[in-house]
C-alpha atoms as one frame of an Amber mdcrd trajectory, in Angstrom:
protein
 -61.119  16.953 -23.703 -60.735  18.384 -20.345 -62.489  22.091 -19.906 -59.347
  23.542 -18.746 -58.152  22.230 -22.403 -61.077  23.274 -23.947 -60.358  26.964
 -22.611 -56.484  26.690 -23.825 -57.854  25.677 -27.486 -60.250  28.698 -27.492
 -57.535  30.870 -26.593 -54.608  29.890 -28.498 -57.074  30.055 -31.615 -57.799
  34.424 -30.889 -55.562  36.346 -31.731 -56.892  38.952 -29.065 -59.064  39.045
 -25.897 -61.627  36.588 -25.337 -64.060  37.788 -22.582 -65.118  35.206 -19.815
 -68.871  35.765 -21.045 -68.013  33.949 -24.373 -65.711  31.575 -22.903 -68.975
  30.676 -20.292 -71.081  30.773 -23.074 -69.156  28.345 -25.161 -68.813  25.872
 -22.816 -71.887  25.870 -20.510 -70.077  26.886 -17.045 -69.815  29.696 -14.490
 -67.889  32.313 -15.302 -66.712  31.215 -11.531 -65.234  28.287 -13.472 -63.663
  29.890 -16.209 -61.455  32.217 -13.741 -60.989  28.649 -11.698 -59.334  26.937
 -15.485 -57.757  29.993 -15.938 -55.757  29.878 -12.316 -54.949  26.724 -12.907
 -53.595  27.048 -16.584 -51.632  30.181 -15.084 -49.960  27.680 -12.582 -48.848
  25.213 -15.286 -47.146  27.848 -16.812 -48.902  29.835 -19.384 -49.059  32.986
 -19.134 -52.913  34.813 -19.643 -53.554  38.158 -19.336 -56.324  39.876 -18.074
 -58.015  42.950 -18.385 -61.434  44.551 -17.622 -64.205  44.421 -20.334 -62.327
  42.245 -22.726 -61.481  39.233 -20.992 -58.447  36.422 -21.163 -55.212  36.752
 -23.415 -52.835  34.159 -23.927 -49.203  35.769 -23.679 -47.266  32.497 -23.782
 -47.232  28.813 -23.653 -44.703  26.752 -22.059 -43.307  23.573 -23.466 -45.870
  21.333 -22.176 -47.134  17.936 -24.384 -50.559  18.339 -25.127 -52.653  15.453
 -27.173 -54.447  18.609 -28.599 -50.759  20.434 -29.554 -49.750  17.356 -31.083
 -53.000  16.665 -33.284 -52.573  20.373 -34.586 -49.617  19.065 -36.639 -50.806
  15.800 -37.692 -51.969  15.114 -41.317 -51.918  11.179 -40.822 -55.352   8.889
 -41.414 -54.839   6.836 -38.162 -51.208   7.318 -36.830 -52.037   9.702 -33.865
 -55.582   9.880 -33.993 -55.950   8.482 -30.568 -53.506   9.546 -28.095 -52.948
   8.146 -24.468 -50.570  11.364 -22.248 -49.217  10.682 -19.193 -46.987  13.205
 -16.902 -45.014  10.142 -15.521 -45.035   6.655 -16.218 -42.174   3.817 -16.080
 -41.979   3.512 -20.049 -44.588   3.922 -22.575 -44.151   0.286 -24.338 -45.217
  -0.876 -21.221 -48.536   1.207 -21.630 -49.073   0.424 -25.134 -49.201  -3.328
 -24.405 -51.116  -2.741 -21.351 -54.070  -0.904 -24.056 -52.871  -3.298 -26.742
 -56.779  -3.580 -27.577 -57.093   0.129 -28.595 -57.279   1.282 -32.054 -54.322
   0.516 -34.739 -52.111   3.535 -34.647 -52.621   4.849 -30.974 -50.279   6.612
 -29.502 -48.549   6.683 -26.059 -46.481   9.637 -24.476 -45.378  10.729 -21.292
 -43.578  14.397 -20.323 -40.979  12.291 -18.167 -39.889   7.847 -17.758 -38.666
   7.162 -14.675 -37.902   3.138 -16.298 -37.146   3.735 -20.285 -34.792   1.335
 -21.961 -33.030   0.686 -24.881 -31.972  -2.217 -26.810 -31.251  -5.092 -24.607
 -32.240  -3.823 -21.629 -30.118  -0.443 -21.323 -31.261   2.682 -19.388 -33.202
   5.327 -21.536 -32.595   8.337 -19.795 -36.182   9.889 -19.864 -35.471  13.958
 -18.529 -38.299  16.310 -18.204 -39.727  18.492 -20.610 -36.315  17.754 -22.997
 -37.193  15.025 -25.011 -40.236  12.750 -26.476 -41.044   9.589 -25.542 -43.564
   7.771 -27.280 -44.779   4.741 -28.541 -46.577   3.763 -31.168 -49.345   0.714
 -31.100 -49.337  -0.951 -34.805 -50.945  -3.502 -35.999 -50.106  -4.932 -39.360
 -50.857  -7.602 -41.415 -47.439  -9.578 -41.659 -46.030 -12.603 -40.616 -43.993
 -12.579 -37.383 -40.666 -12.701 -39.131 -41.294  -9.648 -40.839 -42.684  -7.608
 -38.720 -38.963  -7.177 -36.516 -38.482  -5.107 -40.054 -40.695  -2.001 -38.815
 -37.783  -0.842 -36.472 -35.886  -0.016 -39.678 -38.992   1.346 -41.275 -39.426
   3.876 -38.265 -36.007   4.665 -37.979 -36.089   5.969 -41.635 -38.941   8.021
 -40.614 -37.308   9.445 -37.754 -34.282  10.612 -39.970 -36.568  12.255 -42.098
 -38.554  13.842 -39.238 -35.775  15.695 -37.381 -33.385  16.214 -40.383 -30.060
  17.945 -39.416 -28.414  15.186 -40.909 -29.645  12.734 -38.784 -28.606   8.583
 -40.062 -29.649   5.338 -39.056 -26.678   3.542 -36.982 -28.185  -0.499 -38.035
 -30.326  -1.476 -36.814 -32.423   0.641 -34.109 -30.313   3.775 -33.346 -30.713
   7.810 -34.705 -27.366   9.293 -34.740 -26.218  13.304 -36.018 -22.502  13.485
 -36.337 -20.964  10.297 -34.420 -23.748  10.636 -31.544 -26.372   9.523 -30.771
 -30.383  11.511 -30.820 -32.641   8.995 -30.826 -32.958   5.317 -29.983 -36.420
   3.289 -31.072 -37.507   0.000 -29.459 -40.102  -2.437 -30.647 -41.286  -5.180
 -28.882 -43.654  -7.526 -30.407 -47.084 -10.070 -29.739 -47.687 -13.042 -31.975
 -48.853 -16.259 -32.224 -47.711 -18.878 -34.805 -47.964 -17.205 -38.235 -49.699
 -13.594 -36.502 -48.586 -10.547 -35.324 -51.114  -9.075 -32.267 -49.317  -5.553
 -31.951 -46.033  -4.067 -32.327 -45.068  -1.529 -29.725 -43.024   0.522 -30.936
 -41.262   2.838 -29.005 -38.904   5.792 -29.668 -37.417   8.751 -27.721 -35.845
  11.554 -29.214 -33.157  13.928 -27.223 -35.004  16.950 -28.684 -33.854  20.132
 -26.086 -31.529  18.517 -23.905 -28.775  21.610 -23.567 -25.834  19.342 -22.553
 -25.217  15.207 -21.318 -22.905  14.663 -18.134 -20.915  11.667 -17.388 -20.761
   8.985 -19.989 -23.465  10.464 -21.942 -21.253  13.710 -23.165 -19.597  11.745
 -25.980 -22.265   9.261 -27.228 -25.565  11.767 -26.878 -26.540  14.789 -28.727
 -29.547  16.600 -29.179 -31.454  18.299 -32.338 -31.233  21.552 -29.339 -27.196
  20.770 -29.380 -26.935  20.520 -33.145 -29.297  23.696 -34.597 -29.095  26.116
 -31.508 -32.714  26.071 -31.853 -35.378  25.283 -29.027 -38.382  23.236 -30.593
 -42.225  22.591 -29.501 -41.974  18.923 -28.823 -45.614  18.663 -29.810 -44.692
  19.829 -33.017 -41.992  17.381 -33.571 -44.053  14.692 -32.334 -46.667  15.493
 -35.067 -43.907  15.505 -37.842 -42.615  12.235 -36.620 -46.005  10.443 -36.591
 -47.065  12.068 -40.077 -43.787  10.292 -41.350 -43.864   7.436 -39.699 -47.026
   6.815 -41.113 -46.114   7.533 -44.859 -43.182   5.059 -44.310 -45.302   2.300
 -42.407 -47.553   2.221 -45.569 -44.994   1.561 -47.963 -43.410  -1.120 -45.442
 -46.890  -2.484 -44.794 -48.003  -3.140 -48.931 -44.262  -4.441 -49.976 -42.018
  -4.607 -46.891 -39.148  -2.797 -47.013 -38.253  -3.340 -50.711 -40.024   0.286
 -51.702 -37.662   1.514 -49.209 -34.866  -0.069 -49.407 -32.366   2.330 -50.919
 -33.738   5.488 -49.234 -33.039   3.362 -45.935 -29.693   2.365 -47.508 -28.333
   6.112 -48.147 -29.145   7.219 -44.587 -27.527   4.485 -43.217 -24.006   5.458
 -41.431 -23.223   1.936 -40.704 -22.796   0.971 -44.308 -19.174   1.423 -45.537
 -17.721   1.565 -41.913 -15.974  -0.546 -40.338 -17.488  -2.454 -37.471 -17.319
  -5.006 -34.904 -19.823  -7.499 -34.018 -20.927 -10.257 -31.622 -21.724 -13.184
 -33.697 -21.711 -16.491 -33.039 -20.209 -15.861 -29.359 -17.181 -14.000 -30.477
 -15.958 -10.156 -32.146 -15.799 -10.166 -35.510 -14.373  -6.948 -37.457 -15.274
  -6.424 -40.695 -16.958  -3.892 -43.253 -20.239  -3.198 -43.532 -21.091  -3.877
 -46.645 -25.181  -3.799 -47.153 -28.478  -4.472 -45.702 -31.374  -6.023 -47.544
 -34.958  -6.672 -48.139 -35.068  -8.789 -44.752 -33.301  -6.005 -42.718 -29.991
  -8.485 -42.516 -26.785  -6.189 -42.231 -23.530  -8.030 -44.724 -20.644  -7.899
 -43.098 -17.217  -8.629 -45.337 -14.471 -10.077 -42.960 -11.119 -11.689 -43.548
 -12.739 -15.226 -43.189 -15.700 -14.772 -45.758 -19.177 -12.527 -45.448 -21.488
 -13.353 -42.685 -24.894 -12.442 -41.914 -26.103 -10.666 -39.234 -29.974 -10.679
 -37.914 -29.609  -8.665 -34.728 -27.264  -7.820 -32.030 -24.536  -5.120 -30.919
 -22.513  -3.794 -33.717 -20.100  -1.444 -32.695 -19.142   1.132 -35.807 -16.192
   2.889 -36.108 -16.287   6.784 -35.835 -19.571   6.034 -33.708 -19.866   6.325
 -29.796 -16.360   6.874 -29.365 -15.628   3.540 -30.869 -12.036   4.050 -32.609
């Protein structure tokens, strides 16, 4: 931990003054240095009083990601226990794979993406100080062909994370209402019958006020839908405690043990929807997903089976 950290933890844990003597004291440096952190804290945005013979007070603290702010609010074993924060970077998948050698469970965030994507290669839009972007680095003891399962697993434990209603749109999308708040990619390593790492990545539109252009009828934010402005380190923590109490159960028995939670919060089930399959739309009705994370689809010609791709439902994105 940086000393200019060090100083923020010993002041957000007073609940009064803390005099430069102790801070010097606690840390081995000049009281030069302490006013030197101080300045510099002041210029990120927190605001520390001062005042003669008692020292620093923290007033306020601005909406900044902090690895400490974020372990606060973590009661995981691993999940979050080492955590990689960037200011800018072009997506954080890319810098999980690039550390894919660091612990099981590390964590990768940035305050701002200037490359994020989605699902086949759409832009993420990746605004400062709004949203969180993060990605997780797992690595789990399953065949290849199951592993693609974990995006449902930690789209479950977004939904139960942020709340508000949110639902899973099948297979990798968060959505509140008919729009979308979150979107979670995973990309995976393996060799024949092992999985290296999953990289799993997911950004959340968490204080985003409004979306322009294309975005104002297919993105919300958990801002948008409570009226409420969040600490994103706080919400990071809740989504990494839950996402590790759902990659447990997915990790001992797949997603059988969570099967029918993932089923209820699924807004694509019951819906009409069209999908690319086989080279061509098909419309049809949602009908189930299973153990293997295949969506059923009933259509005039018979029920077909569908592994991955764009399914477009109805009510969802504008889609009529």
């Amino acid at each position: 931990m940086k000393v200019k950290d060090k100083i923020l933890s010993i002041l957000e844990s007073s609940e009064g003054y803390v005099s430069g003597e102790e801070i010097s004291r606690a840390l081995d440096i000049s009281r030069a240095a302490v006013w030197k952190h101080i300045k510099s804290l002041r210029s990120a945005g927190y605001v520390i009083s001062s005042s003669t013979n008692r020292g620093y007070r923290l007033e306020y603290s601005p909406d900044t990601l902090s690895a400490e702010g974020i372990a606060k609010g973590l009661k995981t074993e691993f999940i979050g226990r080492n955590i990689f924060l960037y200011d800018e970077t072009d997506t954080t998948n890319n810098r999980a794979k690039e550390n894919s050698s660091s612990p099981d469970g590390s964590v990768f965030i940035a305050e701002t993406q200037y490359g994020g994507k989605g699902s086949r290669g759409r832009a993420w839009s990746s605004p400062r100080g709004n949203g969180i972007y993060l990605t997780v680095l797992l690595k789990p003891d399953l065949p290849p062909s199951q592993a693609a399962q974990a995006t449902l697993a930690a789209g479950l434990a977004v939904c139960r994370a942020i709340g508000h209603g949110a639902q899973i749109k099948w297979p990798n999308d968060i959505v509140i209402g008919s729009k979308k708040v979150c979107g979670i990619l995973t990309e995976m390593s393996s060799e024949a019958d092992t999985v290296n790492y999953i990289a799993c990545g997911i950004g959340v539109n968490v204080n985003d006020e409004s979306f322009g252009g294309e975005l104002e009828n297919k993105a919300t934010s958990m801002y948008i839908e409570s009226g409420v402005k969040y600490r994103r380190s706080d919400v990071a923590a809740q989504i990494l405690n839950e996402l590790e109490r759902v990659y447990k159960q997915f990790s001992d028995g797949g997603l059988a043990p969570i099967l029918d939670e993932y089923r209820s919060n699924c807004v694509t089930l019951g819906r009409e929807v069209s999908v690319i399959f086989k080279n061509k739309t098909v419309v049809g009705t949602a009908t189930d997903v299973d153990e293997y994370g295949v969506l059923s689809v009933c259509t005039d010609d018979g029920v077909i089976r569908v592994n991955s791709g764009d399914v477009s439902v109805r009510g969802i994105y504008g889609y009529a």
